[in-house]
C-alpha positions as CSV (number, residue, x, y, z in Angstrom):
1,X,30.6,23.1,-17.4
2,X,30.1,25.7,-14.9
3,X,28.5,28.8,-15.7
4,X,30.7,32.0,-15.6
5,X,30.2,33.6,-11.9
6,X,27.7,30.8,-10.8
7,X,30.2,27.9,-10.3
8,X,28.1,25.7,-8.1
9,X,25.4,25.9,-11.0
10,X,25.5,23.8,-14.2
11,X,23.6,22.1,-17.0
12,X,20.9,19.4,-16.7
13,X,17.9,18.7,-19.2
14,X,14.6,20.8,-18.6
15,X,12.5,18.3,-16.6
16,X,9.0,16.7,-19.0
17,X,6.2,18.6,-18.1
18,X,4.0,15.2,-19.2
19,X,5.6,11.7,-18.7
20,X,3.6,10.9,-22.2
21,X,6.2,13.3,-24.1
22,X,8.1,11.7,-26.5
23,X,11.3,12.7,-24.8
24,X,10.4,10.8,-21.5
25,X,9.7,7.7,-24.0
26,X,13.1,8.1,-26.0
27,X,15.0,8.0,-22.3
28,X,13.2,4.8,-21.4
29,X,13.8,2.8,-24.4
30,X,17.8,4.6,-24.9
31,X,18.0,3.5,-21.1
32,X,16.8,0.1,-21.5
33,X,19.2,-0.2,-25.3
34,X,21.7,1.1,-22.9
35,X,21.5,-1.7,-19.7
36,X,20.7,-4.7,-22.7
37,X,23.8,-4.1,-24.6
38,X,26.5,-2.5,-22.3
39,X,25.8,-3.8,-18.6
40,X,27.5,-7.2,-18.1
41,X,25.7,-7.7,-14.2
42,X,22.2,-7.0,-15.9
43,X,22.6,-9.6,-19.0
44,X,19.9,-12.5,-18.0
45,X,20.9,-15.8,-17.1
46,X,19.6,-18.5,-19.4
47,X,15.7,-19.4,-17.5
48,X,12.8,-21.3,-18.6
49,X,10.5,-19.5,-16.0
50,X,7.3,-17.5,-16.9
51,X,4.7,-16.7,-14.4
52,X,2.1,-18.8,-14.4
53,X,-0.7,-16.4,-16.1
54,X,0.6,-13.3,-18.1
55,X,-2.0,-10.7,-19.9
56,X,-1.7,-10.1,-23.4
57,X,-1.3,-6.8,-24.3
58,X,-0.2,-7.1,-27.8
59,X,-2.9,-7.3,-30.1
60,X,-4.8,-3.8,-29.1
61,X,-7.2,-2.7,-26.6
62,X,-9.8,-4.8,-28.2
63,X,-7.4,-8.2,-27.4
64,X,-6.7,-8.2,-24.1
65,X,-7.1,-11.5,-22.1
66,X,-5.5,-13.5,-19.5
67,X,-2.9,-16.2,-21.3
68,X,-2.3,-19.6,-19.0
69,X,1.2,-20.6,-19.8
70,X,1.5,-24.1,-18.0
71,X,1.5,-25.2,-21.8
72,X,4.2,-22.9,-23.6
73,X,7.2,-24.3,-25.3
74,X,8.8,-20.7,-24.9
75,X,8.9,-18.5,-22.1
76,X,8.3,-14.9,-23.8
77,X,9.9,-11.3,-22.2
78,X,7.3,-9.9,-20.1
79,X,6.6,-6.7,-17.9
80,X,5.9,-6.9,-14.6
81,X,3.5,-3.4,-12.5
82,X,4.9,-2.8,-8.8
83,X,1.6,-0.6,-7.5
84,X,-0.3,0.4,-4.9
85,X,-3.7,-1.1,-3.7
86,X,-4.6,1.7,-1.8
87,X,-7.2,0.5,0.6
88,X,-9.4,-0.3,-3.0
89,X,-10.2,-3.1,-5.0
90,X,-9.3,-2.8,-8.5
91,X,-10.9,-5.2,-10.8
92,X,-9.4,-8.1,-9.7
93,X,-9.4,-12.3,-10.8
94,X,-12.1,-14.5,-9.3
95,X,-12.7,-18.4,-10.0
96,X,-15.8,-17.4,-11.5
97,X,-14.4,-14.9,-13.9
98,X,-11.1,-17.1,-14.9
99,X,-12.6,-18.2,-18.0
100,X,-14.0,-15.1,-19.0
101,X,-10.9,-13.2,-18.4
102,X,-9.1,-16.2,-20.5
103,X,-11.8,-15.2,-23.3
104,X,-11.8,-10.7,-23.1
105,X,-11.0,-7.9,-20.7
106,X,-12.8,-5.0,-21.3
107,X,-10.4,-2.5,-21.2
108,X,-13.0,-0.2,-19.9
109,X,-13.0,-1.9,-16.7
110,X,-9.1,-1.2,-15.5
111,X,-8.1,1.4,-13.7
112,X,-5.9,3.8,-15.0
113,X,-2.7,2.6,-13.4
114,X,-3.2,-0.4,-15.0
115,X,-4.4,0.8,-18.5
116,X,-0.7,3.5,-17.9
117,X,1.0,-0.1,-17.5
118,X,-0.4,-1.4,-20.9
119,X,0.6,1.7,-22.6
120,X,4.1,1.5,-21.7
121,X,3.9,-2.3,-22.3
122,X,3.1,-1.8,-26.0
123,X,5.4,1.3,-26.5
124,X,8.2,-1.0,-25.5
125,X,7.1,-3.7,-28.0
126,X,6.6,-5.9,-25.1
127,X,3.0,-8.4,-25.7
128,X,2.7,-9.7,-22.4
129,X,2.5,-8.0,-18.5
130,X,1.9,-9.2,-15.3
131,X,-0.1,-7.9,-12.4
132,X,-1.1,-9.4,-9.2
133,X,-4.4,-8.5,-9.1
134,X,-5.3,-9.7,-12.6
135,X,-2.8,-13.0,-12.5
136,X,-3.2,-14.3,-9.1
137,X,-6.6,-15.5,-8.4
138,X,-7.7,-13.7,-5.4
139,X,-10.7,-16.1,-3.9
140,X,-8.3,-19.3,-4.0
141,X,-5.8,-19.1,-1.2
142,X,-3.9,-22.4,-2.5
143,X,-3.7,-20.5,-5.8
144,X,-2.2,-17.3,-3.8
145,X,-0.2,-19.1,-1.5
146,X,1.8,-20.8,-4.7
147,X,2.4,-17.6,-6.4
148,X,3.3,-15.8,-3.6
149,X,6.2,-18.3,-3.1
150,X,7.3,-17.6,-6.7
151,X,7.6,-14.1,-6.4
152,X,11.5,-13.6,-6.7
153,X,11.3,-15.4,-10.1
154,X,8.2,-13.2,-11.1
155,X,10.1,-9.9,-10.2
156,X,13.4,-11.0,-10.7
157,X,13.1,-12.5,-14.1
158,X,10.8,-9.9,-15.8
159,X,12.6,-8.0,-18.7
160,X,11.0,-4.8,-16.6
161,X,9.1,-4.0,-13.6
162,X,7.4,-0.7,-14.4
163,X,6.8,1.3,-10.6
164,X,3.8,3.5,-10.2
165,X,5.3,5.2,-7.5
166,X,3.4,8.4,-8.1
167,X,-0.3,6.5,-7.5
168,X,-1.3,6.2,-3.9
169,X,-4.4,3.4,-5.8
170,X,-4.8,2.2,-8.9
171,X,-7.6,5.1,-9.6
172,X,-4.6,7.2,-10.2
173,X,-2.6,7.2,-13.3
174,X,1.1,7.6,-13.4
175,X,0.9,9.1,-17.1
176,X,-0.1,12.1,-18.1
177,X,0.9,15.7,-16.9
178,X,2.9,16.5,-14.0
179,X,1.8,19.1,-11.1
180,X,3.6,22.6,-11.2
181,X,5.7,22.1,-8.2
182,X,7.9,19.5,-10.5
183,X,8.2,22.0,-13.3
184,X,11.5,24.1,-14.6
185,X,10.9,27.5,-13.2
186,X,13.2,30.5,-15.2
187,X,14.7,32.9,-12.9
188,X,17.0,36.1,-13.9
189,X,20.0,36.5,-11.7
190,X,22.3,39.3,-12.1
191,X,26.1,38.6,-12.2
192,X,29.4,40.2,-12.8
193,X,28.8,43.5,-14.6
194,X,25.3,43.7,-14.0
195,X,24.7,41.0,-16.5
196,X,21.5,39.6,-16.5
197,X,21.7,35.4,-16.9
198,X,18.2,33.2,-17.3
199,X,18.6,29.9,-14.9
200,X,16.1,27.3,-14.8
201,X,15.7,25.6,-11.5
202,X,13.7,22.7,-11.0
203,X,13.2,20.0,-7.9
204,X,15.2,16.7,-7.8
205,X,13.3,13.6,-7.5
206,X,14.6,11.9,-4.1
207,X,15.0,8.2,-5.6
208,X,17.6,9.8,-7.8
209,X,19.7,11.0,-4.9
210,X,22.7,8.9,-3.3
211,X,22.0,5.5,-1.5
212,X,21.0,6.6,1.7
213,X,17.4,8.5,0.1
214,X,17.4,4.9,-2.5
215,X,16.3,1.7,-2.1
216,X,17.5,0.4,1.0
217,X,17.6,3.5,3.0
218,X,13.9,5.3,2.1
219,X,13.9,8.7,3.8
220,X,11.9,8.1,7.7
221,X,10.0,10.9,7.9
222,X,6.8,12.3,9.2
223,X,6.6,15.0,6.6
224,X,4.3,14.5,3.7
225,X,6.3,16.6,1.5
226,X,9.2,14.4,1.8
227,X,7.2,11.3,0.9
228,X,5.2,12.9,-1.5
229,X,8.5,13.6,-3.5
230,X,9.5,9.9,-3.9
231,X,5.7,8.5,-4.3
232,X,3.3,7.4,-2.0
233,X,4.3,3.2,-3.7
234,X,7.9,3.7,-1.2
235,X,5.7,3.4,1.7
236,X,4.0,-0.2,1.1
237,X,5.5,-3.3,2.6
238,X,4.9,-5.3,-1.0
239,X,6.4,-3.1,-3.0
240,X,9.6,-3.0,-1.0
241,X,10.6,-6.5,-2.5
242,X,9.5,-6.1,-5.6
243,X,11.9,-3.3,-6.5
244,X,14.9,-5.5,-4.5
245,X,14.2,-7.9,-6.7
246,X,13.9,-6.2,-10.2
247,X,17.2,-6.4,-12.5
248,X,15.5,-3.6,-14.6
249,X,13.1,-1.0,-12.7
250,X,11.1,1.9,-14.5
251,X,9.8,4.0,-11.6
252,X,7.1,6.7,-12.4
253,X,8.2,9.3,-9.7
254,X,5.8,12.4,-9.1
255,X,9.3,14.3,-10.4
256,X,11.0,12.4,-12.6
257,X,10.9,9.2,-14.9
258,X,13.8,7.2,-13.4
259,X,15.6,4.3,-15.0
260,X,17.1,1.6,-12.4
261,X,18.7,-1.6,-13.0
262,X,21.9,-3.4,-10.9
263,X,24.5,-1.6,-12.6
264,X,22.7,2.0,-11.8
265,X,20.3,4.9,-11.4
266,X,19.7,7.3,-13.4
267,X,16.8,9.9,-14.1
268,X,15.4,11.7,-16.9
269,X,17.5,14.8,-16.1
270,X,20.2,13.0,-17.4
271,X,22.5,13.8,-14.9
272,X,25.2,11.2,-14.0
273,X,23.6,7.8,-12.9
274,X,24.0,6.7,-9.5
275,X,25.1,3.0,-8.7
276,X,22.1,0.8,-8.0
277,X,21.5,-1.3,-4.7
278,X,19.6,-4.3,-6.1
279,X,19.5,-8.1,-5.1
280,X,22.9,-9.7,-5.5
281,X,24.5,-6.3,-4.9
282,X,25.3,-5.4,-1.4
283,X,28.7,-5.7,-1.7
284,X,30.8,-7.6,0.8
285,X,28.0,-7.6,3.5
286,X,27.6,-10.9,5.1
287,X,24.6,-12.7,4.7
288,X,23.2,-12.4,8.0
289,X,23.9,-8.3,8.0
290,X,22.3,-8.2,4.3
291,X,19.1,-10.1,5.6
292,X,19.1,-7.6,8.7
293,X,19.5,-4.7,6.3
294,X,16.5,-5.3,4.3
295,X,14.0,-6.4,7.7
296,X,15.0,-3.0,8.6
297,X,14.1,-1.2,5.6
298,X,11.5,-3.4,5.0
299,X,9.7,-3.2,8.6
300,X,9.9,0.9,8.6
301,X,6.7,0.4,5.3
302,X,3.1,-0.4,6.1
303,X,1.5,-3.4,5.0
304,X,-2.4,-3.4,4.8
305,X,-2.8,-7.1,6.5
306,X,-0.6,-8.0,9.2
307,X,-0.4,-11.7,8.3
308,X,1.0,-10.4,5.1
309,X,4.4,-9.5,6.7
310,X,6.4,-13.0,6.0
311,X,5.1,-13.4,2.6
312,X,5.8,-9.6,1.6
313,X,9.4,-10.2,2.2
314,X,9.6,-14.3,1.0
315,X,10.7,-13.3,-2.4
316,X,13.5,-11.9,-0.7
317,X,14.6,-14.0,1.4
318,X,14.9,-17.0,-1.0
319,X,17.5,-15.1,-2.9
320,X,20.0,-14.7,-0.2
321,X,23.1,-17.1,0.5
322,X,21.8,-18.8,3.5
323,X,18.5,-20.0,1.5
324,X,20.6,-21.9,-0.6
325,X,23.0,-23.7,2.0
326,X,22.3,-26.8,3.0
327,X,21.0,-27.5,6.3
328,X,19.9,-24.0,7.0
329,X,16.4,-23.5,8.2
330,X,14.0,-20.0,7.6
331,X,12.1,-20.0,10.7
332,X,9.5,-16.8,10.8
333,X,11.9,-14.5,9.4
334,X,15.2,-15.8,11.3
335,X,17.9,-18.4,10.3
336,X,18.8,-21.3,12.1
337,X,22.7,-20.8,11.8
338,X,22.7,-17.3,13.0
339,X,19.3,-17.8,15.1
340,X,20.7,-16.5,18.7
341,X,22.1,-13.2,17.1
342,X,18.6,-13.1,14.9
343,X,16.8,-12.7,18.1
344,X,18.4,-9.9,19.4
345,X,16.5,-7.7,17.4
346,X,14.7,-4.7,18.7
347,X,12.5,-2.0,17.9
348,X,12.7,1.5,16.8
349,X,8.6,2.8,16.6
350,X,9.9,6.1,15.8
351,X,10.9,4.8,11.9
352,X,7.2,3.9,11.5
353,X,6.5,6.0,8.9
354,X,3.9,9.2,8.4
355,X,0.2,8.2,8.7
356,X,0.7,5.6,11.1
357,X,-1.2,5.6,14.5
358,X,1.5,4.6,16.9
359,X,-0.3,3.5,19.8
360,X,-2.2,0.4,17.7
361,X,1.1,-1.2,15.7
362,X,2.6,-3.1,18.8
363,X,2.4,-6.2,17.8
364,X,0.9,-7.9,14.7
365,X,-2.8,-9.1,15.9
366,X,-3.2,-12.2,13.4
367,X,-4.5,-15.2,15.3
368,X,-1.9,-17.6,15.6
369,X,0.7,-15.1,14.0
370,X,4.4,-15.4,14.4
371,X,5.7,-16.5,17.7
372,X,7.0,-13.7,19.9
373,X,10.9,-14.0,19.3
374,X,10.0,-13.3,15.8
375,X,10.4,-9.9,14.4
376,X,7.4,-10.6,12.2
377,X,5.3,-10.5,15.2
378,X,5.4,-7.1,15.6
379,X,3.8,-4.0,13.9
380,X,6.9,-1.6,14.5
381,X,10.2,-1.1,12.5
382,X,12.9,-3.3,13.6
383,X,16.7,-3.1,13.4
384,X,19.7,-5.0,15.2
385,X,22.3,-3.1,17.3
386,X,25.6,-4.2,16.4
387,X,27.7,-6.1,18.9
388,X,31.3,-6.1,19.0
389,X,32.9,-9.6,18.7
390,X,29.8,-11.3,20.1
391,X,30.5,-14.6,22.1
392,X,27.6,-16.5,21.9
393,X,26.5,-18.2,25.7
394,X,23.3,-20.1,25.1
395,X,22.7,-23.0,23.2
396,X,19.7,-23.7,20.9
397,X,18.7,-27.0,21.7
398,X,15.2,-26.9,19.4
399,X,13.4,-24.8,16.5
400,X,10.6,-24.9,14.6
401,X,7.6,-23.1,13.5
402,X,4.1,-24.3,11.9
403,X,4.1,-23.2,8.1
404,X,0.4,-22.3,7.0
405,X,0.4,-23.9,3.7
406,X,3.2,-25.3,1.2
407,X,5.4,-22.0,1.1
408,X,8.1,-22.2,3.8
409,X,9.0,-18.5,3.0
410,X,5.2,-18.0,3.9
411,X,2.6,-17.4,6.6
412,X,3.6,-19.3,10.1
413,X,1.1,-19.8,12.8
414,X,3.3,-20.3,16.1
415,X,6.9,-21.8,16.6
416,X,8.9,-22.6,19.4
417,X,12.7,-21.9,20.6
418,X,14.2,-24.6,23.2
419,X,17.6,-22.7,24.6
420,X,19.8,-23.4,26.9
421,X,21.9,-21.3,28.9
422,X,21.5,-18.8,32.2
423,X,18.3,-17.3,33.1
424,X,18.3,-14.2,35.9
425,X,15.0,-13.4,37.7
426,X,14.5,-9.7,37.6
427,X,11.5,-6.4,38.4
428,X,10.5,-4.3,35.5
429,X,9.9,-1.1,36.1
430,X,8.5,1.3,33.3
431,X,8.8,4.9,32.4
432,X,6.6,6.7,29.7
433,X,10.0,7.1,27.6
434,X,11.4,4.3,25.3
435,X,14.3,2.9,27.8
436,X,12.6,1.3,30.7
437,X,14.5,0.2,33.5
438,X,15.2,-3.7,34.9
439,X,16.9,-4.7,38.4
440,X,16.8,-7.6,41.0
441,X,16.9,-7.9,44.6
442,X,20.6,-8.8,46.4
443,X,20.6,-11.1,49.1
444,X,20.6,-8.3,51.5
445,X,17.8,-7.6,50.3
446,X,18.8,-4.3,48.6
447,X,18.5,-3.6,44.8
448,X,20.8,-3.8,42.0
449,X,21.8,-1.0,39.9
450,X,18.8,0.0,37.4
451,X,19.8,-1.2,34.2
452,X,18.2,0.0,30.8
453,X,16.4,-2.4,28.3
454,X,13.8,-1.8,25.7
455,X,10.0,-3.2,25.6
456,X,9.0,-5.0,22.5
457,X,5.5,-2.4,23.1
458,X,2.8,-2.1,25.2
459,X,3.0,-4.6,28.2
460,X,0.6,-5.8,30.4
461,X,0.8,-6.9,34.0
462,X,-1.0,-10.3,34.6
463,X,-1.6,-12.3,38.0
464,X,0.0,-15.9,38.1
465,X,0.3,-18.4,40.9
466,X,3.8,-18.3,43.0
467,X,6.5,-16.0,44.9
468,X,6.5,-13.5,42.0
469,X,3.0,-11.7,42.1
470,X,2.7,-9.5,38.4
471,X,3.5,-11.0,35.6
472,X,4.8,-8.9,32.5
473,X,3.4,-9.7,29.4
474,X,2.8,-8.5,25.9
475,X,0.0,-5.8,26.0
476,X,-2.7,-5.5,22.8
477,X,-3.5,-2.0,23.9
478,X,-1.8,1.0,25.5
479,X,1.2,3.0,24.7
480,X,4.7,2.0,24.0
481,X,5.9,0.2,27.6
482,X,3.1,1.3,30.6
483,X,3.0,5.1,30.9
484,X,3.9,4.7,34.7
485,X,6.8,4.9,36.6
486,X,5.3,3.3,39.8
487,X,4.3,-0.8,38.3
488,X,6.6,-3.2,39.1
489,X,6.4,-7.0,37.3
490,X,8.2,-9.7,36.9
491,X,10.4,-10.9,34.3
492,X,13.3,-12.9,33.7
493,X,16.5,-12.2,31.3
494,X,17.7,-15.2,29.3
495,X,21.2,-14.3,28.2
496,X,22.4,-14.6,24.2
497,X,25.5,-13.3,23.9
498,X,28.5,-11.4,25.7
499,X,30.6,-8.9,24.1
500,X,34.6,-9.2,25.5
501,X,35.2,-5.6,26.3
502,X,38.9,-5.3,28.0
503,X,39.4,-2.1,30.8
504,X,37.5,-1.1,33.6
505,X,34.2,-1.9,31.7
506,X,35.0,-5.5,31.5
507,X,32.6,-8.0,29.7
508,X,29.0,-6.7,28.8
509,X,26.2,-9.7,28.2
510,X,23.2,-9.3,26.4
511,X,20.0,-10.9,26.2
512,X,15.9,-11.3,25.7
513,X,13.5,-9.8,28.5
514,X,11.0,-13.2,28.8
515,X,7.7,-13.5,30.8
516,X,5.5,-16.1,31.5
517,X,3.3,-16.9,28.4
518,X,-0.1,-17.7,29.7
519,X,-1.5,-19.4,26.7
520,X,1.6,-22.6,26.5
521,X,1.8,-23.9,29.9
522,X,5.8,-24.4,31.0
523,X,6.8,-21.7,28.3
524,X,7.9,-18.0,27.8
525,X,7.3,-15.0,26.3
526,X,9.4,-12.6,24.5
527,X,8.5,-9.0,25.7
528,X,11.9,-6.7,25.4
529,X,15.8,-7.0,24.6
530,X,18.3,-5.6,27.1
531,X,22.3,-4.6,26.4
532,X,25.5,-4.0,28.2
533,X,24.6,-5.5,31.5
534,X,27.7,-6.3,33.5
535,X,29.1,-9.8,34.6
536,X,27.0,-9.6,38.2
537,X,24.1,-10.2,36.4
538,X,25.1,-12.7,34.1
539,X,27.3,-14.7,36.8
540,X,24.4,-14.8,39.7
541,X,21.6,-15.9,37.2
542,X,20.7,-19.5,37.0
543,X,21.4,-22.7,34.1
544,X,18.1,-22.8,32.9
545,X,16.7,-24.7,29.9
546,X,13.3,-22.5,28.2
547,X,11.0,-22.8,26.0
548,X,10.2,-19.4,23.9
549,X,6.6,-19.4,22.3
């Protein structure tokens, strides 16, 4: 209904000016009586899963504990706390403490964000909650290695993740009063006939917006203010998969209580609900463009450790199509029946997020990390260009990577691609820009065209024996590419794919920019991807057979 003379103005609910009101507890539970009974894609599918430690919240503060379930005959609803570490330790499980914990928790001892997540626990009748900190033990890396390879089922069969979104650490609570910025403000506007009409006005919380500020599209911004208006939780690599995975999300915004589950979004406001991109819910994307999707939204978020990237985003992957086909292999965050096109990935360092010092997230530093034609190897976001009716021209001969423990979704430390196809010798020449340029030498000695491609980050020039002199390789230190124009290295192009323009163009081929690795004799390196290079290059390079480490 719009108001008389203010047509683009209507009617919403004041916004809570305490997410403990009674009103913000009445839209959670009608929300939640809402999805149970009246959304057919959120029913539950019949599961005998429960997490292998739960808390149990039900009995007052004075009965808290830590509940094993390896023994249950029933597997109970539970809630499930998506939250920020925040560069802190909150009181967390140790071996030594496990059969204490099993005994009491002093309540005392939590944090706030976690005493908030028993509140809302017990409001919504609910006995028994998870969190990570309190249910995974933290000193036995077999014991976190197993239950980080069971986080889809933790997330995705929970009867409710609850979000802290607006706690940047678990210091911070997510209940309680809100600041002034997110509160109704009354304004007096004249209209027609110099009446005088009272409008409230109030902020919107981002999350509830369309798709492209939700979920899989988080806003990339430098601006505090932006981020601050969605919660400081959007910006953490865990988290990302632990809201994909939720059938039911209850996110504590700095603006608004918001309701999500994989029918839709909806906020406190009560304004119309948004529909929800959740897991299973991507429409008719293909698999391989759905995994792509989430790497890119998922690389754009920080993660504290770097050798936490592949099992931030495990939960994730093991839900998609392609984990569940036979003869498919997940090899460092790529699939072995799209592999080639999974390679052509590149990055975009200006996604990275606010906060981030640009010049040290290159490449992830773990000894033994990812191999280099892994996106998990690096530091920056990553995305895939996409190519128009790609015709594939290598072969992949051999692939495999070295698992660190039983979780094949998990940590890797090295891997190897064995390809086949054409490989063309070529100069690198760098600018202080992102597009750096590549070329080779004719037989009459001249030089081709320069021809754009993109560093994977800082390189490094490094002597080997032979004809060649520099070699490029990948660079710990140092801006993105080599902030000069007048270095010249060596590299090669290994060719992936070729795109079947017709006109004057003609066919474009793109491929991976390789140097000599220098720590696996007889192999390469992945240091850049290049695009659109015409059929001179592709037709005077050489059958080759490499080795990528």
């Amino acid at each position: 209904m719009a108001i008389p003379g203010l047509p683009a103005l209507g009617p919403a609910n004041v916004r809570q000016a305490d997410t403990r009101s009674e009103a913000c507890l009445s839209f959670i539970k009608q929300s939640i009586r809402q999805c149970v009974t009246e959304h057919g894609a959120c029913k539950s599918s019949s599961t005998t899963f429960v997490p292998t430690r739960l808390l149990y919240v039900g009995g007052g503060s004075d009965a808290l504990r830590l509940c094993e379930t390896t023994t249950w005959q029933v597997q109970p609803p539970y809630v499930a706390l998506s939250h920020c570490w925040g560069g802190s330790k909150p009181l967390s499980l140790v071996k030594a403490r496990l059969n204490e914990f099993k005994d009491h928790i002093n309540v005392a001892d939590l944090p706030s964000t976690f005493n908030d997540a028993i509140t809302v626990s017990q409001d919504l009748e609910i006995p028994y909650l998870w969190i990570d900190s309190l249910c995974i033990i933290q000193d036995d890396t077999r014991d976190w290695e197993q239950e980080a390879a069971r986080m889809a089922d933790v997330y995705g069969k929970a009867f409710i993740v609850i979000t802290a979104s607006s706690s940047p650490n678990p210091e911070t609570p997510f209940l309680g009063p809100r600041e002034e910025e997110w509160l109704t403000k009354t304004f007096n506007i004249q209209i027609t006939h110099g009446q005088n009409v009272p409008i409230k006005a109030r902020k919107r919380a981002v999350l509830a917006a369309p798709l492209k500020q939700g979920l899989l599209e988080p806003p990339f911004t430098s601006s505090w203010g932006t981020l601050k208006r969605v919660g400081p939780l959007y910006d953490r690599g865990w988290c990302f998969q632990e809201a994909y995975l939720a059938s039911r999300n209850l996110h504590f915004t700095p603006g608004s209580v918001i309701f999500e589950c994989k029918t839709h979004r909806r906020g406190e406001d009560q304004l119309p609900p948004y529909p929800s991109t959740a897991a299973g819910t991507l429409g008719n994307v293909e698999p391989a463009d759905q995994w792509r999707i989430l790497v890119k939204s998922f690389t754009s978020r920080q993660l504290t450790f770097g050798g936490d990237k592949l099992p931030a985003i495990g939960g994730a992957a093991v839900t998609l199509p392609q984990a569940q086909e036979c003869g498919v292999s997940y090899l460092a965050g790529l699939w072995s029946n799209t592999l080639l096109l999974d390679m052509m990935w590149q990055v975009m360092p200006w996604l990275v997020l606010a906060g981030q010092d640009r010049e040290s997230l290159a490449y992830d530093d773990a000894a033994g990390g990812p191999p280099t034609w892994s996106w998990a190897s690096m530091k920056w976001a990553v995305v895939w260009s996409p190519l128009k009716y790609p015709q594939l021209v290598a072969r992949v001969l051999d692939a495999r990577t070295t698992v660190e423990g039983a979780n094949p979704y998990g940590k890797v430390s090295g891997g190897a691609i064995k390809l086949q196809g054409r490989l063309k010798r070529c100069r690198l020449k760098f600018s202080s820009g992102v597009n750096h340029d590549a070329y080779y030498t004719l037989d009459d000695g001249t030089t081709s065209k320069l021809q754009h491609y993109r560093t994977d980050g800082p390189l490094s020039m490094e002597a080997v024996p032979g004809p060649y002199g520099a070699n490029a390789r990948r660079g710990r230190d140092g801006p993105y590419g080599l902030d000069t124009a007048k270095e010249v290295v060596t590299a090669a192009v290994f060719f992936i794919a070729c795109s079947p323009f017709v006109g004057h163009v003609g066919r474009q081929y793109n491929g991976i920019v390789l140097g000599k690795s220098l720590r696996s004799s007889g192999c390469m390196e992945r240091v850049g991807v290049i695009f659109n290079l015409p059929k001179s290059w592709y037709e005077s390079a050489e059958e080759a057979v490499v080795i990528i480490v």
